[in-house]
C-alpha positions in Angstrom: -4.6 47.0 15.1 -5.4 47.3 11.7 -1.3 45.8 11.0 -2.8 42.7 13.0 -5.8 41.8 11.5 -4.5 42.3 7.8 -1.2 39.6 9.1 -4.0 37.1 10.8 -6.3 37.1 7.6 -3.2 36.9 5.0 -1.9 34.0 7.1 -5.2 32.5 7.6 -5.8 32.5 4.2 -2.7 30.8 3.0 -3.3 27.6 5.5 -6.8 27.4 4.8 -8.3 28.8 7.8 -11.9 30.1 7.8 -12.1 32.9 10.7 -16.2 32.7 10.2 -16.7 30.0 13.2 -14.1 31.7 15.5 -15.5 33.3 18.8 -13.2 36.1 18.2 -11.0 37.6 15.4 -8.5 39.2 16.1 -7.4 36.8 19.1 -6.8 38.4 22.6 -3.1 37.1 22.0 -2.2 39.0 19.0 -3.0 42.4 21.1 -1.9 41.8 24.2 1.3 39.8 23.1 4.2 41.5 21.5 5.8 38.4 20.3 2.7 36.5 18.2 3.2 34.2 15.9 -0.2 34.5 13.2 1.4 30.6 11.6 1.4 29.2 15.2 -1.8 30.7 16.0 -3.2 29.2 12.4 -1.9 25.8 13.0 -4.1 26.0 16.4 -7.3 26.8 15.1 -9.6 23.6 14.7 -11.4 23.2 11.2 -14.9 24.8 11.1 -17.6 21.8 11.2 -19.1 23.0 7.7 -15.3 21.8 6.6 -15.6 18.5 8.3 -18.9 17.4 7.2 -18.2 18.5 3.5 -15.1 16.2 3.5 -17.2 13.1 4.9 -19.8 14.1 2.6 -17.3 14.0 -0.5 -15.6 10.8 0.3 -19.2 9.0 0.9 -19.2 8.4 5.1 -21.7 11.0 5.4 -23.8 8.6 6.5 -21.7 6.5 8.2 -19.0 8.8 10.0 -21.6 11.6 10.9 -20.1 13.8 13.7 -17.7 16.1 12.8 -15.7 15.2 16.1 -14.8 12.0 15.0 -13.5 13.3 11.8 -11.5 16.1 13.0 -10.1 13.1 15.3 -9.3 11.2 12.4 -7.3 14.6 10.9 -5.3 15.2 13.7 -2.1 13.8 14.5 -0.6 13.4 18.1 2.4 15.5 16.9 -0.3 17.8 17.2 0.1 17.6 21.2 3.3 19.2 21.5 2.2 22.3 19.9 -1.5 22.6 22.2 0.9 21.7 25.4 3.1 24.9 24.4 0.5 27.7 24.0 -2.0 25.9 26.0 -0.5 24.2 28.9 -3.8 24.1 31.3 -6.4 23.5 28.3 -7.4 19.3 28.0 -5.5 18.0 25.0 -7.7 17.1 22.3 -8.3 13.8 21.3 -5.6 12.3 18.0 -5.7 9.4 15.8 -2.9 7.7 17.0 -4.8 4.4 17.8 -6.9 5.3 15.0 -3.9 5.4 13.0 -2.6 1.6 14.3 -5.8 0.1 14.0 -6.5 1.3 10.6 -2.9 0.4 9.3 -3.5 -3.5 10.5 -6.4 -3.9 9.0 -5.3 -2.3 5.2 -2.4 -4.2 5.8 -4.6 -7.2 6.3 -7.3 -6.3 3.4 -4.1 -5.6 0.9 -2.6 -9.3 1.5 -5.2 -10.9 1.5 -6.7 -9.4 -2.0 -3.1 -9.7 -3.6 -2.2 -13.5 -2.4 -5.7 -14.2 -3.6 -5.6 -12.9 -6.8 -1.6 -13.9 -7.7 -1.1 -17.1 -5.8 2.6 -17.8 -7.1 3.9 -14.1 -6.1 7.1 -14.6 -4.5 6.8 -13.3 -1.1 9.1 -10.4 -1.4 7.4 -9.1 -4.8 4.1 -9.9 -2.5 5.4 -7.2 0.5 6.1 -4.8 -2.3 3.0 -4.3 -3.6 1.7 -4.2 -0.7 3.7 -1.6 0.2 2.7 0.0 -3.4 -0.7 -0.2 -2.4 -0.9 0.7 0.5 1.8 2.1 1.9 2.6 5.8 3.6 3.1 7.3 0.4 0.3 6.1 -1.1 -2.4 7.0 1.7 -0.5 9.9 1.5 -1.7 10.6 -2.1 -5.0 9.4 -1.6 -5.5 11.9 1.3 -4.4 14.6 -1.0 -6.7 13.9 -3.8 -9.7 13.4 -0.9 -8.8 17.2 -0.1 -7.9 16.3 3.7 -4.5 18.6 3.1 -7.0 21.8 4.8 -7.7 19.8 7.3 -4.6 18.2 8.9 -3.4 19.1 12.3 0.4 18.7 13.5 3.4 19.9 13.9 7.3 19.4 12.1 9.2 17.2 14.5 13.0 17.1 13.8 15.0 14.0 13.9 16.3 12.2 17.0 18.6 9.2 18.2 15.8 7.0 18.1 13.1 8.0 15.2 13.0 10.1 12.3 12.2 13.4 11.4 8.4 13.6 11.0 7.8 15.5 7.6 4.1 16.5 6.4 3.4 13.8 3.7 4.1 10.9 7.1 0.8 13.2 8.9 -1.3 13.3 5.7 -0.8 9.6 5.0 -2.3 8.7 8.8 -5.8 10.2 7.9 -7.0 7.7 5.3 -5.6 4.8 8.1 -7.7 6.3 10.6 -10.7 7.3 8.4 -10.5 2.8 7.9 -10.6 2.3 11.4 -13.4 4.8 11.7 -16.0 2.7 9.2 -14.6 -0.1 11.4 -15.9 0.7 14.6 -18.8 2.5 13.1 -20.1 0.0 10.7 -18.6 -3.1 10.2 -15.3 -5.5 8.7 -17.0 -5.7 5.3 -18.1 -2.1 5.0 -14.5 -1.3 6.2 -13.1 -3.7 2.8 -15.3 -2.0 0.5 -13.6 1.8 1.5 -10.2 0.0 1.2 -10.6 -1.6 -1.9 -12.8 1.2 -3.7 -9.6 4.1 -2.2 -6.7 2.1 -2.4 -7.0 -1.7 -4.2 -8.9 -0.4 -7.2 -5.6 1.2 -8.8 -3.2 -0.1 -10.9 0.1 -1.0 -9.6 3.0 -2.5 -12.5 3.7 -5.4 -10.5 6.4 -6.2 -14.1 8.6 -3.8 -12.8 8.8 -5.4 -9.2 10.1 -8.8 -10.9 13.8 -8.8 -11.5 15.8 -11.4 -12.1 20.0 -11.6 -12.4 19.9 -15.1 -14.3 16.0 -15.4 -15.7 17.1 -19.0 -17.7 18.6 -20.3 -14.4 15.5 -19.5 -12.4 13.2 -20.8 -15.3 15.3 -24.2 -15.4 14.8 -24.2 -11.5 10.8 -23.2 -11.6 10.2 -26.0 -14.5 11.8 -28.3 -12.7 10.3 -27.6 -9.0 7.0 -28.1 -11.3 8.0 -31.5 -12.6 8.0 -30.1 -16.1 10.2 -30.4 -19.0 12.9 -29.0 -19.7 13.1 -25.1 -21.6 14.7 -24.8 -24.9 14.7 -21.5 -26.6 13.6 -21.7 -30.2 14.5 -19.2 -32.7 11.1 -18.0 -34.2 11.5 -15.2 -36.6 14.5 -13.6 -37.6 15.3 -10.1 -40.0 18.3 -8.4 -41.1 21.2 -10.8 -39.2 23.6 -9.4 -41.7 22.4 -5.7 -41.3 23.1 -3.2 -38.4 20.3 -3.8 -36.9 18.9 -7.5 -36.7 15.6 -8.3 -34.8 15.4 -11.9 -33.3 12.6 -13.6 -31.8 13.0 -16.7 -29.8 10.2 -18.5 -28.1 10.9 -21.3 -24.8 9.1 -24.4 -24.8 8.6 -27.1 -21.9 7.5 -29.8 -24.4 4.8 -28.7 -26.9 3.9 -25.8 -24.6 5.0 -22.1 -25.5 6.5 -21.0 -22.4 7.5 -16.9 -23.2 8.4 -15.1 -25.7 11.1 -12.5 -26.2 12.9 -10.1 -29.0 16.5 -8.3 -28.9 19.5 -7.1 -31.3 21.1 -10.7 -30.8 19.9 -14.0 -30.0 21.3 -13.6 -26.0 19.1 -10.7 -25.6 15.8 -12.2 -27.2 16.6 -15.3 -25.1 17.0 -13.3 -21.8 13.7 -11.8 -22.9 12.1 -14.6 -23.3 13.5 -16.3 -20.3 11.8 -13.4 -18.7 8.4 -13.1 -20.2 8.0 -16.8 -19.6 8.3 -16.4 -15.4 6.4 -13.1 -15.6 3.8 -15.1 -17.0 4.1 -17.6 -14.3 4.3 -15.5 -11.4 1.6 -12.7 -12.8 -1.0 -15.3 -13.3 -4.0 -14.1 -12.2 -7.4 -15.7 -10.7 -10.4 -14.2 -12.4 -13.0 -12.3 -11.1 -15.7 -14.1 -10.7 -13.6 -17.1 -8.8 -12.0 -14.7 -6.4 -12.3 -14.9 -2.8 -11.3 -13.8 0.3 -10.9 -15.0 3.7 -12.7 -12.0 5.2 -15.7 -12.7 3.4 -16.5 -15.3 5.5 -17.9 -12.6 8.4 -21.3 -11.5 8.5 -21.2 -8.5 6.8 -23.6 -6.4 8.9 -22.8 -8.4 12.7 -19.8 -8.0 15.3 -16.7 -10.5 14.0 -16.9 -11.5 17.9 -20.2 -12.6 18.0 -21.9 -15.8 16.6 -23.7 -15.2 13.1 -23.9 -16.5 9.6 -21.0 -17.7 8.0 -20.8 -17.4 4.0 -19.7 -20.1 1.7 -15.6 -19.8 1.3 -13.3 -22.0 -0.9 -9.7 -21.9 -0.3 -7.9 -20.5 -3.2 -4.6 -22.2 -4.2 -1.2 -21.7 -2.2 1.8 -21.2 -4.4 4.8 -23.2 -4.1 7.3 -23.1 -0.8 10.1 -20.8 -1.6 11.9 -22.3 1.7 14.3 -25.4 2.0 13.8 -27.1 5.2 16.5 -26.5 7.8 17.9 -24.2 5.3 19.2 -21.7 7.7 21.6 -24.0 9.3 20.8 -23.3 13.1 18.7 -26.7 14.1 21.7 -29.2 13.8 19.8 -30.7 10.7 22.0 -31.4 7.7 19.5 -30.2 4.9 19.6 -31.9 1.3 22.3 -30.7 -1.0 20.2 -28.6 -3.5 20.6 -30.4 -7.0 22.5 -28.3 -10.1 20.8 -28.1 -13.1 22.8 -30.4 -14.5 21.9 -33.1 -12.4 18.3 -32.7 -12.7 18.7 -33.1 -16.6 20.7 -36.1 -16.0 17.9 -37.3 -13.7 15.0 -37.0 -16.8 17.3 -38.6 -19.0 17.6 -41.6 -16.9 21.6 -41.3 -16.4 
């Protein structure tokens, strides 16, 4: 007996368990079964309440998520299910956050776009899904539920690959808390309180949305973006210069559209400082950002303490900018419609020239 109960607290222990809530330690199952397993019987055991309001507490929904049911909802995941059917086939399967978890997704999906297509209008759209992706995507709630301290607190169990999905590995359970801890100030408060959790958890980091921008030929596409903009024409101009004689010259080159600098660039030879500056010049462009205090998103509009469903006051809202259409019409070739030969950039120069 005494073999047992040291194997039940060790184990206990090392996942977190508290045994101070339970109706009775050592279990009935780890006497009367030969073949117990003290992990199985760990990953069973529901978080105590103390646990549960201590994590809403630390997050700040203690006064908004205030039974500990609904958060030990939130940290379970229905993977969870499979392992309660197995050692408890006649007990009621406790309640996951699978639609928790779907709900809470859409609507950081929605808060993330929204905030990043208002505050860089000319993002390309794949740079756009990226960050939102970097924002918040799995791995990211995933992080986020770690540093909450939710990790104790998870329910669920390892599911292997099969045909159709794959394996389900601990950091794709973590990430589902934060999703449904979302959908939780959702239902229990409202769509603006629900924005300020996302943006204060999740939006408020910094993401190097540089390193998302790449570009094979960066002068082509800057010829192409000045002239979709009606602009000049770029020419690179060499700006400083040391050592071209030496091992190890420095070059600066600057593009101007006119009298406007453009970018700005450096390198060991003049191709590299221009490729730099091509670069720098649509990182500028694309990474411009709206400021602060003339930021504003469509959600906004809502009431911030009514039902979205039901009739209320409706705040001021000014559209921001759209950025320009990245798509050609009947582009794709399937509607039968011969689109417009795209012109070269030689054309277009002969076109300002007045050839």
């Amino acid at each position: 007996m005494g073999h047992v109960s040291n194997r039940l607290y060790s184990t206990a222990s090392k996942v977190a368990i508290s045994t101070a809530h339970l109706a009775q330690f050592p279990p009935r199952e780890a006497v009367v079964r030969q073949a117990f397993d003290p992990h199985s019987w760990a990953a069973l055991q529901p978080p105590p309440p103390s646990a549960l309001t201590a994590f809403s507490h630390r997050i700040g929904l203690g006064s908004i998520v205030v039974s500990p049911d609904s958060v030990r909802r939130a940290c379970t995941h229905k993977s969870f299910l499979n392992l309660h059917a197995k050692y408890y086939p006649s007990s009621p399967a406790p309640p996951t956050n699978a639609d928790l978890t779907a709900l809470g997704n859409s609507l950081m999906g929605l808060f993330a776009s929204e905030y990043l297509h208002a505050s860089y209008p000319h993002l390309p759209t794949r740079v756009l899904k990226a960050a939102v992706s970097a924002h918040v995507g799995p791995l990211t709630c995933a992080s986020v539920a770690q540093e909450m301290g939710a990790t104790p607190l998870l329910r669920w169990h390892r599911q292997p690959s099969t045909p159709t999905l794959p394996p389900l590995l601990h950091s794709d359970a973590l990430a589902s808390i934060p999703r449904a801890l979302t959908a939780l100030v959702y239902q229990e408060r409202s769509l603006s309180t629900a924005r300020k959790f996302v943006h204060s958890f999740f939006l408020a980091r910094h993401v190097d949305l540089r390193a998302m921008l790449k570009f094979r030929d960066p002068k082509r596409a800057l010829m192409e973006t000045v002239a979709k903009f009606g602009r000049e024409r770029p020419k690179s101009r060499l700006l400083k210069e040391t050592g071209r004689f030496s091992n190890s010259p420095i070059f600066v080159v600057g593009i101007y559209s006119g009298a406007d600098k453009l970018g700005e660039g450096f390198g060991s030879s003049l191709k590299m400082a221009e490729y730099r500056a091509a670069e720098d010049s649509l990182h500028r462009l694309y990474l411009t950002r709206t400021p602060s205090d003339l930021l504003q998103l469509p959600s906004s509009t809502f009431d911030p303490q009514g039902n979205i469903y039901k009739p209320g006051p409706v705040a001021d809202y000014t559209p921001g900018v759209l950025g320009e259409a990245e798509v050609l019409y009947a582009s794709s070739g399937r509607s039968g419609i011969i689109a417009p030969k795209r012109p070269s950039i030689e054309e277009l120069a002969s076109r300002k020239a007045g050839v």
